[in-house]
C-alpha positions as CSV (number, residue, x, y, z in Angstrom):
1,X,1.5,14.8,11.9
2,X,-1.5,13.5,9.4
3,X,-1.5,12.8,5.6
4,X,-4.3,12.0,3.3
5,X,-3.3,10.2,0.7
6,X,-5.3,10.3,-2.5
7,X,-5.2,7.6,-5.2
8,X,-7.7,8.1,-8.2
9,X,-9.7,5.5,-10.3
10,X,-9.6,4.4,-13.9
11,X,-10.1,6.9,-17.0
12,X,-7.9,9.8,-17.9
13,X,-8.2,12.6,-15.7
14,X,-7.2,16.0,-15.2
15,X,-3.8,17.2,-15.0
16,X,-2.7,16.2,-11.2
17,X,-2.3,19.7,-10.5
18,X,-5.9,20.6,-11.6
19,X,-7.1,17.0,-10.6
20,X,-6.0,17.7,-7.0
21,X,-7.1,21.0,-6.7
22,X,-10.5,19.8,-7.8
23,X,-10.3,16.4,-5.5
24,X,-9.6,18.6,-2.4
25,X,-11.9,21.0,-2.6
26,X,-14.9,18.6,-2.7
27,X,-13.3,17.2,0.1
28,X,-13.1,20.1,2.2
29,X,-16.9,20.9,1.2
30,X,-18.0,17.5,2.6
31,X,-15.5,18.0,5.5
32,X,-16.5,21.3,6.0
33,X,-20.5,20.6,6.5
34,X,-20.0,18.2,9.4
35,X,-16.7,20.3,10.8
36,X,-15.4,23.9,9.7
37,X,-12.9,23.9,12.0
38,X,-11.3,20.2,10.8
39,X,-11.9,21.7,7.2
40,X,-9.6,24.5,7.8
41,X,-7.2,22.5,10.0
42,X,-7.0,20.0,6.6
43,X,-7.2,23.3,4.1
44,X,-3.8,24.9,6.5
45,X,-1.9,21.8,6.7
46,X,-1.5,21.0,2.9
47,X,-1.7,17.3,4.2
48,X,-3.2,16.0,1.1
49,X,-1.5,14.3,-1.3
50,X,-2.7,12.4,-4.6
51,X,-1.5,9.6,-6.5
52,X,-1.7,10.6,-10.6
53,X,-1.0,7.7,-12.1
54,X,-3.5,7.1,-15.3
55,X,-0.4,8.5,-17.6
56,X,0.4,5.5,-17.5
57,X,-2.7,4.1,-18.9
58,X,-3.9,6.7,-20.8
59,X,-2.2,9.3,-23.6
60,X,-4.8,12.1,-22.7
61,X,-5.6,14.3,-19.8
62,X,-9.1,15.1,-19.8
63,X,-10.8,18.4,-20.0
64,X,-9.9,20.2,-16.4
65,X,-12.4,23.2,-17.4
66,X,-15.2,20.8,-18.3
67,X,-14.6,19.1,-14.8
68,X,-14.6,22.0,-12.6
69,X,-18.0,23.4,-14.4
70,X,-19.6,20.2,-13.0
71,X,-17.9,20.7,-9.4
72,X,-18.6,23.7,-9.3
73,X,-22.6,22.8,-9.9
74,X,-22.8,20.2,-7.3
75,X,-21.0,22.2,-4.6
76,X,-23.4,24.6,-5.2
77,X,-26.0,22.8,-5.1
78,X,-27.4,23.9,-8.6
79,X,-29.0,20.2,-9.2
80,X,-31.5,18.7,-7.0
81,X,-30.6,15.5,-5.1
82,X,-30.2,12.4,-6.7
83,X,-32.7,9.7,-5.4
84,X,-32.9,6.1,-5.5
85,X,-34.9,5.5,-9.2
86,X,-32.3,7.8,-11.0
87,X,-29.5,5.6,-9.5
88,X,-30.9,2.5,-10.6
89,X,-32.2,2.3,-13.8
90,X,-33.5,-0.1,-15.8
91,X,-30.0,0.1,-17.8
92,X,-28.0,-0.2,-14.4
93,X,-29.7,-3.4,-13.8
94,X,-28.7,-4.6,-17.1
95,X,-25.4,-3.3,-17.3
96,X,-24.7,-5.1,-13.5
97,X,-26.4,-8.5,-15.2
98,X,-23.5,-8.2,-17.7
99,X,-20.7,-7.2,-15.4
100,X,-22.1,-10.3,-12.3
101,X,-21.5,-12.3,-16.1
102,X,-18.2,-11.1,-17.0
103,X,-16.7,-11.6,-13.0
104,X,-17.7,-14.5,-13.1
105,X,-16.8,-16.1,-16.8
106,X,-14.0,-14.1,-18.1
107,X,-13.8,-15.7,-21.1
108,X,-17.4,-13.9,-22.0
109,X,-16.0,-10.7,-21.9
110,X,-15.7,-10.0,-25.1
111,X,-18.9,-11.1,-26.1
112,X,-20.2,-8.8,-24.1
113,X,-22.3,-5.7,-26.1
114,X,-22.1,-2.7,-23.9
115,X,-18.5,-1.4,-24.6
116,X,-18.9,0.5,-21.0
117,X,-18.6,-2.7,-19.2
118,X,-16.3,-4.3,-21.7
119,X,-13.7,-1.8,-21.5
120,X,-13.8,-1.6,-17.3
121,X,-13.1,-5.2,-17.3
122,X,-10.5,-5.3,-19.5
123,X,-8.7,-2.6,-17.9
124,X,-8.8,-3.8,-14.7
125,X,-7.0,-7.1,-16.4
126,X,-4.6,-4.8,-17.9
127,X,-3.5,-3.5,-14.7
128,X,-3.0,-7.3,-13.3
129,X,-1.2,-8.6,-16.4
130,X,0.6,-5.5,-15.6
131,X,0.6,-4.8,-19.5
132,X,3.9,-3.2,-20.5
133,X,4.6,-3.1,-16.6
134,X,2.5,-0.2,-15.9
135,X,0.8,-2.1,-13.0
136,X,4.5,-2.3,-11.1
137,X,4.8,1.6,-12.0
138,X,1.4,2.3,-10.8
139,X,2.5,0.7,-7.1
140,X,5.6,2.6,-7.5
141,X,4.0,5.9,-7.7
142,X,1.5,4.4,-4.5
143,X,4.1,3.1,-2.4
144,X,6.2,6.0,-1.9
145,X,3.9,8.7,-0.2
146,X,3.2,5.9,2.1
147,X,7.3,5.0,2.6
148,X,7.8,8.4,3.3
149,X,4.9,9.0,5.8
150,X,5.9,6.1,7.7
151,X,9.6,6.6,7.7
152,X,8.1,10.2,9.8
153,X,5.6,8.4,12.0
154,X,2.9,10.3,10.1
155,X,-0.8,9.1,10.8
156,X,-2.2,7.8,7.9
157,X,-6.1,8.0,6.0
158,X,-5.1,6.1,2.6
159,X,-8.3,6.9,0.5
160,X,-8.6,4.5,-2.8
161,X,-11.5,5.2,-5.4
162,X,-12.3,2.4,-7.5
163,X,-9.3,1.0,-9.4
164,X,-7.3,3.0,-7.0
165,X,-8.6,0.6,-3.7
166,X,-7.1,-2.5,-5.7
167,X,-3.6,-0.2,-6.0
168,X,-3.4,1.0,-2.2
169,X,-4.4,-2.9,-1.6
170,X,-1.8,-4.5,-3.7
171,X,0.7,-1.8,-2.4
172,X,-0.1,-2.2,1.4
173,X,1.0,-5.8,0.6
174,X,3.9,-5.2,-0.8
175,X,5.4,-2.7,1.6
176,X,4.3,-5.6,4.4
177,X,6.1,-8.6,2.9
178,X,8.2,-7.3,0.3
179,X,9.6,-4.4,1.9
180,X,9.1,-4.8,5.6
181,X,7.1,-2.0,6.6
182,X,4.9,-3.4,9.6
183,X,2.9,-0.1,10.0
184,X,0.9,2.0,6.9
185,X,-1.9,3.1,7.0
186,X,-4.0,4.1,10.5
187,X,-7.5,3.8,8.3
188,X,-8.0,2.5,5.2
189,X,-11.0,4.0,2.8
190,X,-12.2,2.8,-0.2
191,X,-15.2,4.2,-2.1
192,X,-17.2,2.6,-5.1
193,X,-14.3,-0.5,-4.7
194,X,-14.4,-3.3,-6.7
195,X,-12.4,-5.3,-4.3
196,X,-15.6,-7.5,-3.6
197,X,-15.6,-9.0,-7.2
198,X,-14.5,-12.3,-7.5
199,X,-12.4,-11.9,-10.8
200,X,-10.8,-9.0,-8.6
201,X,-10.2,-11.5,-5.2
202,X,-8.5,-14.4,-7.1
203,X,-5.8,-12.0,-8.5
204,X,-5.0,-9.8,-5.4
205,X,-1.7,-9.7,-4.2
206,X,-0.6,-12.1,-1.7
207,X,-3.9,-14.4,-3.0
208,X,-1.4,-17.5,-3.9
209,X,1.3,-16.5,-1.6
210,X,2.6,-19.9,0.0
211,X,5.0,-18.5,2.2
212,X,4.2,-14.8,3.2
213,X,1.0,-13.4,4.5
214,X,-2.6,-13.8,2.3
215,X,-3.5,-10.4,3.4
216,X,-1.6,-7.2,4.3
217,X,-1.5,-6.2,7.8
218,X,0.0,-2.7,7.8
219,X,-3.9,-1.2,8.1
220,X,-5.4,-0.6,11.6
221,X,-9.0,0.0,10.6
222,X,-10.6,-0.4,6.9
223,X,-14.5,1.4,5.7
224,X,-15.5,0.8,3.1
225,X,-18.1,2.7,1.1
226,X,-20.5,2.6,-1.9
227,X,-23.3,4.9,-3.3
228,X,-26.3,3.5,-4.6
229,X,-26.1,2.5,-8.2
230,X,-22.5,2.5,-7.9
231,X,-22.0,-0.8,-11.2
232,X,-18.4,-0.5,-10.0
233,X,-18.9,-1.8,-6.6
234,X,-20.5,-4.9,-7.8
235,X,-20.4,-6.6,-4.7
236,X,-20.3,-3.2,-1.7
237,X,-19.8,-5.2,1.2
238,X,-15.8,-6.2,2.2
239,X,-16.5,-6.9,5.6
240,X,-17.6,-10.7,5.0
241,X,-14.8,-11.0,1.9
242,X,-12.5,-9.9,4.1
243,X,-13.2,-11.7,7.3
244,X,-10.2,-13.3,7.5
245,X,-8.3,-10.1,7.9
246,X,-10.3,-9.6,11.1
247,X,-10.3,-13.3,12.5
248,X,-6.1,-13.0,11.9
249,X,-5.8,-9.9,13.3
250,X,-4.1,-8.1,10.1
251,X,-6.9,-5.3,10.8
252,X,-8.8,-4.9,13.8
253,X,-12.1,-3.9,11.8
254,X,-13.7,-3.5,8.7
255,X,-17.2,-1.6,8.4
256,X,-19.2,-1.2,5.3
257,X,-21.2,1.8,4.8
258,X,-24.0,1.9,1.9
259,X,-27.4,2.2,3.0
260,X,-28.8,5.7,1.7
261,X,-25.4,6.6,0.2
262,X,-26.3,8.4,-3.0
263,X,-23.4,10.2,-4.9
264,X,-25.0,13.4,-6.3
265,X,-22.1,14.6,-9.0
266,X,-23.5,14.6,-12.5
267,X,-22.1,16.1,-15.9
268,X,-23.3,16.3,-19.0
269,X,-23.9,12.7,-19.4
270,X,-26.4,12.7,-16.3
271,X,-25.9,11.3,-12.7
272,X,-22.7,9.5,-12.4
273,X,-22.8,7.4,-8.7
274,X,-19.1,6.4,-9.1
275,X,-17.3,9.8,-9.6
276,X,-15.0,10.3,-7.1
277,X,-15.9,14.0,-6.4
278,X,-19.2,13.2,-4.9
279,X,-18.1,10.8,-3.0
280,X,-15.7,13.0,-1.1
281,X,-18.4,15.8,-1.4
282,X,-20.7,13.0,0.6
283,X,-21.4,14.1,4.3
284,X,-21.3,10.0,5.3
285,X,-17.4,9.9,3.5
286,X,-16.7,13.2,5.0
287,X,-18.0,11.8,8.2
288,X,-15.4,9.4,8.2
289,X,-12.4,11.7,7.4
290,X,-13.6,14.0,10.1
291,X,-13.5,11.1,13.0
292,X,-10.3,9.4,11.7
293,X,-9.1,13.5,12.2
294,X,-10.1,13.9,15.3
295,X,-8.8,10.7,16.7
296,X,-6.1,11.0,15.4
């Protein structure tokens, strides 16, 4: 038995019925490019599974008919391809000045101007002051797909966008030290993460644990991946962050992936790298899903 397990970034989002819907059909578009007949073996098997948890953040569902018009454009391929100077714009290089300031010197945050980069940073405090304890409800709603899976010997593809890579982190740890589960998650993968920022590293759990495990252990490979332009992914490679997951055998690899990645989704703001559906619409991230399929 195999389960992919879904968990979703910051910002409101679509009702989880829509939101998944939405989610897996990109997926199985990617999926189905480099393997139909894996496609439809995911499609059949209602394997997939996502973690809705920004109603807890948020008081608002987004627009689930403004959403699927935009799918629906970059499945079709109504846009052209994105390409490397409409990823990286003069503003993107401005915006990641201010973001390399506020990981660094927290205490500039608020002076920053662009409200974009302001309010990312502040969530992603929110979520570790775990602000009227929606951070422990968030790894709630995480940890049991991944109790459940285990308790049947199910094989495991945890994918975390964004936010979502610090949750599935955070909650791997916990279900290692906290709850004893030696075995999770047979590949970890984490798209546009900001697990690489240093504000991000120094509040991980298990970072000041004294007498449990730094890192959680219950993962048997980890890729990581990030598009070009991708602000959120700050830092895109894991592998050397990480290194000591390796070197202590907690994983036995972790690969970066982000040469020539470009996330193609757009709406009616423009190109948006981070969104989640063109990562999983991405024949590199559907790549990935396919092989940890067929292995498994």
């Amino acid at each position: 038995m195999k389960r992919i397990i879904f968990t979703h970034g910051k910002n409101p989002k679509p009702p989880p019925v829509t939101h998944r819907q939405l989610l897996l059909r990109c997926l199985l578009h990617g999926v189905g490019k480099v393997d139909r007949e894996i496609a439809t073996e995911i499609e059949t098997s209602d394997c997939f599974t996502l973690v809705s948890w920004s109603h807890l953040f948020y008081d608002r569902y987004r627009d689930s008919d403004n959403e699927a018009t935009w799918v629906n454009r970059m499945l079709a391929g109504t846009d052209p391809p994105a390409d490397v100077s409409a990823a990286r714009p003069l503003k993107y290089r401005a915006a990641k000045a201010m973001y390399t300031l506020g990981d660094y010197l927290p205490w500039m945050i608020p002076l920053i101007p662009d409200p974009r980069v302001k309010i990312s940073i502040q969530e992603t405090a929110n979520y570790f002051c775990n602000q009227g304890n929606a951070g422990c409800h968030i790894r709630q709603l995480q940890k049991a797909p991944l109790r459940e899976a285990a308790q049947r010997g199910e094989r495991v593809l945890l994918i975390g966008h964004s936010m979502g890579s610090i949750i599935a982190y955070d909650s791997l740890w916990e279900l290692q030290y906290l709850e004893g589960f030696e075995s999770c998650v047979d590949r970890l993968l984490t798209l546009g993460s900001p697990l690489g920022m240093n504000y991000v590293q120094r509040r991980l759990a298990g970072c000041d644990a004294r007498h449990l495990g730094h890192y959680p252990c219950n993962i048997n490979d980890w890729v990581n991946i990030s598009s070009r332009g991708d602000l959120v992914a700050l830092d895109p490679s894991l592998a050397n962050d990480f290194r000591a997951m390796v070197d202590n055998q907690c994983v036995n690899s972790i690969r970066d992936m982000r040469n020539d990645i470009m996330n193609n989704y757009r709406d009616d703001k423009g190109l948006n790298v981070h969104k989640s559906y063109g990562y999983l619409a991405n024949p590199h991230v559907a790549q990935v899903i396919a092989d940890w399929w067929s292995a498994a």
